[in-house]
C-alpha positions in Angstrom: 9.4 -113.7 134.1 11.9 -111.1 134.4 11.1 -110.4 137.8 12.0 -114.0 138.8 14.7 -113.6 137.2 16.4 -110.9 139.5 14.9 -112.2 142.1 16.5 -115.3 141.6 19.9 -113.8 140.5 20.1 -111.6 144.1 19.0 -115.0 146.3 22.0 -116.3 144.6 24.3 -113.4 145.4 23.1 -113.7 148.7 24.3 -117.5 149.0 27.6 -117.0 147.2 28.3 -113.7 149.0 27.2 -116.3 152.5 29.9 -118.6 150.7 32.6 -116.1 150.4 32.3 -115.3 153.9 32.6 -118.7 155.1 35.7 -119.0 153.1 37.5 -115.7 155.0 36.4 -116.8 158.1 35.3 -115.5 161.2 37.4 -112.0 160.3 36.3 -108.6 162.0 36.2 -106.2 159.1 39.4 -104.1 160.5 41.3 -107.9 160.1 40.6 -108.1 156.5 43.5 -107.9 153.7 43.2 -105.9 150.5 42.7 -109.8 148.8 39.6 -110.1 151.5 38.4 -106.5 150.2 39.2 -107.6 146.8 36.9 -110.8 147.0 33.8 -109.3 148.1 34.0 -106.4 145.5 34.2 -108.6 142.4 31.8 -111.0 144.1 29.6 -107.7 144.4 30.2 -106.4 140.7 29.6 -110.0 139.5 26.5 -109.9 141.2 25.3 -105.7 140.1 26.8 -106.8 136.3 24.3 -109.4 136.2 20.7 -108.0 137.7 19.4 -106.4 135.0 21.8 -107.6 131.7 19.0 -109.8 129.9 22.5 -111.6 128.2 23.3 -112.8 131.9 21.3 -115.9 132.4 20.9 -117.1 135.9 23.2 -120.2 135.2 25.7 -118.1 134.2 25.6 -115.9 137.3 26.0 -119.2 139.3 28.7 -120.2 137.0 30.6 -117.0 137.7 30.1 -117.5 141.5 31.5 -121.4 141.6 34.6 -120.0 139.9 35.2 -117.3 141.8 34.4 -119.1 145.3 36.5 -121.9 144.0 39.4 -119.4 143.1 39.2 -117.9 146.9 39.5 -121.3 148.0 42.5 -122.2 146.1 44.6 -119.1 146.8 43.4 -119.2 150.7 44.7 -122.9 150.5 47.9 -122.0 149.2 48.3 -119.1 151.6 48.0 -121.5 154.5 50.4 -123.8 153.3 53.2 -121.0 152.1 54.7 -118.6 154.4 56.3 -116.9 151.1 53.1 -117.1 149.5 50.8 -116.0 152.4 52.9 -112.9 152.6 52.9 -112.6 149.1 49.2 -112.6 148.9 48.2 -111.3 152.2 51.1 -109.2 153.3 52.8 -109.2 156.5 52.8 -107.0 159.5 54.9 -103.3 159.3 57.3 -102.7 162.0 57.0 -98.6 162.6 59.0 -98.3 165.9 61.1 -100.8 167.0 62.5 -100.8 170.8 61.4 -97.1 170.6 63.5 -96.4 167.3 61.3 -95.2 164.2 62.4 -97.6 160.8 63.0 -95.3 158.2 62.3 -97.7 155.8 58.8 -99.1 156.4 57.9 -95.3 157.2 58.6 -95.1 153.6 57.6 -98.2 152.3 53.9 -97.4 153.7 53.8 -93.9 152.7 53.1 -93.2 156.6 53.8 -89.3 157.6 53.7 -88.6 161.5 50.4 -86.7 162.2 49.1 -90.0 160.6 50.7 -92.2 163.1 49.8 -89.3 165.8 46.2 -89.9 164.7 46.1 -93.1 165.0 47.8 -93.5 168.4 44.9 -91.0 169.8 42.6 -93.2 168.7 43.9 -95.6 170.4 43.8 -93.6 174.1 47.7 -92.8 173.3 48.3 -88.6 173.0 52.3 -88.9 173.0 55.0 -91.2 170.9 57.5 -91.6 174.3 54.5 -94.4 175.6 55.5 -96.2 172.3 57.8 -99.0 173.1 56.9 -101.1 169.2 54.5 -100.3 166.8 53.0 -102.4 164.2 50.8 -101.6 161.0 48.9 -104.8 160.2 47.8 -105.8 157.0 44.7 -104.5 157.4 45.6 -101.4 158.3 44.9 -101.5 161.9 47.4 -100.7 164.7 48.9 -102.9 167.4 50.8 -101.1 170.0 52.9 -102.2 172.8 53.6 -99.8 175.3 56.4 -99.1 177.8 55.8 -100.9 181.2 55.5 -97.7 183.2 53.0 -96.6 181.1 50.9 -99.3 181.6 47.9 -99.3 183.0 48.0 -98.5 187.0 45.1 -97.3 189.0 46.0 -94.3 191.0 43.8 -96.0 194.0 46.5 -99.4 194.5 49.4 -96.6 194.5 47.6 -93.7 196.3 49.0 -91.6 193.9 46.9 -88.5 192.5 47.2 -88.7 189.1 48.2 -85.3 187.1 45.7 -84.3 184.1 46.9 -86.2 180.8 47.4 -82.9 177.8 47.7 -83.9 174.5 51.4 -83.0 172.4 52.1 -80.8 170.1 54.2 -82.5 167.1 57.1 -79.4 166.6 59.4 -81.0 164.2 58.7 -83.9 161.6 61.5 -85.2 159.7 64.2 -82.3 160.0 61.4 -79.7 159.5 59.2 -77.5 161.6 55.7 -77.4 162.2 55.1 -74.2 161.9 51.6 -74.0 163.0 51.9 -76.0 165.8 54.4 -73.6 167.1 52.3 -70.7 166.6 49.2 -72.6 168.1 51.6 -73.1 170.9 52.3 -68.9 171.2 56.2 -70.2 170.5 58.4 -68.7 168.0 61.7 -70.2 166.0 64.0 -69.2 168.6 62.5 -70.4 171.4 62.7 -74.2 170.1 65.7 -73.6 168.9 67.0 -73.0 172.5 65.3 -75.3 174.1 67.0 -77.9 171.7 70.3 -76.6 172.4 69.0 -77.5 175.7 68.4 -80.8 174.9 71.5 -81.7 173.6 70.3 -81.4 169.6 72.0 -78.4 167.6 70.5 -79.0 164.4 66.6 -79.1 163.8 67.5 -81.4 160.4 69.3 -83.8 162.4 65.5 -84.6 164.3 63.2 -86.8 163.0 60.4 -86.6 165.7 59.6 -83.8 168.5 56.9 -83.8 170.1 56.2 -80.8 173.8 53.5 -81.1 176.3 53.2 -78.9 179.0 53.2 -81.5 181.5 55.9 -83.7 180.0 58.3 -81.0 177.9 59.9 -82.5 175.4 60.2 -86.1 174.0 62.6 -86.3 170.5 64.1 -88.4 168.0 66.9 -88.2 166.1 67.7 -90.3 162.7 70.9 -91.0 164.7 68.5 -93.1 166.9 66.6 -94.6 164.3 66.5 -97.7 162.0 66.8 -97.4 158.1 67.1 -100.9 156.4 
C-alpha cells in the first residue's frame, strides 16, 4: 500500500510540475525570473516533503499543488495586467552601458565587477568593451548586447578586405585601480601605463573607470567623467 502511495504522490508531481510549466510558458530556461526559479523549487520541495512522510496523504499533496498552481496563476495574472507590479514581481531589464557610457549606478545596484561583465561578453564572441554600444542585464541574468555598426558583422570576402587576427584584451585598470597581474602577465610595469595614459590624455589612473590594451587595437578607456551615475 505504501508503494502505491509514492507512486501515486510522484505521478502527481509529475502533472502539477506539467501544470506549472504550462503556466510560465514556453520560457527557455536562461528567460526565467527568480519568481519562475522560485515556483518550481517549492513545487519540488512540496513534492520531496511529501514522498515518504506517512502524515502526507495523497489528497493533501494534491491539495498543496491546486494552491500553489492557483497562486502562480494569480500573481502571473496580475503581472500581466500591471507594469508596476510586473516589475515588481519579475524585475525589469539593467541598463550597464548606455550609448557607450558605463551607469554607475546599476553597476552597483547588481553587484556587477568588470571581469564579470568581461566574461560574459566573451561568451558572447565579444573580447573588447569599445564593440559595446548598450548593454543590458535581463532579469534572468542573461545578456543582450548591441554593438557598434562598424563592428557588425561583415564578411571580409563582400569587402575584399584581409581580415587581421582578433587578440583578446587585457583589463589594466578597473575602477580607479590597477590590475596588477594583468600588467605583469602583459611583461608591463607601473610606469609604462602610466605614460602611455599621459599619452592618452588621462593624468590620473583614479580618475578611470575602465582600461582595457590589445596589441592590435592599443588602448580603449573610460573615465567616470564619461559615465552615467543616477
Amino acid at each position: 500500500m505504501m508503494y502505491i502511495e509514492i507512486a501515486l504522490k510522484l505521478l502527481i508531481g509529475m502533472l502539477g510540475l506539467l501544470v506549472v510549466v504550462r503556466l510560465l510558458g514556453k520560457k527557455d530556461l536562461g528567460e526565467f525570473t527568480p519568481f519562475d526559479i522560485i515556483y518550481t523549487l517549492v513545487l519540488g520541495g512540496i513534492v520531496e516533503e511529501s514522498l515518504f512522510d506517512d502524515k502526507v496523504k495523497v489528497h493533501h499533496l494534491v491539495f498543496a499543488l491546486i494552491l500553489w498552481a492557483l497562486a502562480i496563476f494569480i500573481i502571473e495574472y496580475i503581472a500581466k495586467r500591471s507594469e508596476k507590479a510586473r516589475i515588481l514581481l519579475k524585475g525589469e531589464p539593467a541598463i550597464i552601458i548606455s550609448a557607450g557610457k558605463f551607469n554607475l549606478h546599476e553597476l552597483k545596484k547588481n553587484q556587477l565587477e568588470m571581469e564579470q561583465i568581461r566574461t560574459m561578453l566573451r561568451q558572447q564572441g565579444i573580447f573588447s568593451l569599445r564593440e559595446i554600444r548598450d548593454l543590458y542585464i535581463e532579469p534572468g541574468g542573461t545578456v543582450s548586447i548591441n554593438k557598434y555598426a562598424k563592428y557588425n558583422n561583415v564578411t571580409a570576402e563582400m569587402l575584399n578586405l584581409e581580415p587581421k587576427q582578433e587578440i583578446p584584451s587585457h583589463l589594466l585598470i578597473d575602477e580607479g585601480e590597477i590590475n596588477e597581474a594583468s600588467l605583469k602577465n602583459l611583461g608591463k610595469n607601473h610606469d609604462w601605463l602610466v605614460e602611455r595614459l599621459q599619452e592618452e590624455g588621462y593624468s590620473k589612473i583614479e580618475s578611470i573607470i575602465y582600461c582595457e590594451w590589445s596589441e592590435v587595437d592599443g588602448f580603449f578607456l573610460k573615465s567616470y567623467d564619461e559615465s552615467i551615475d543616477q
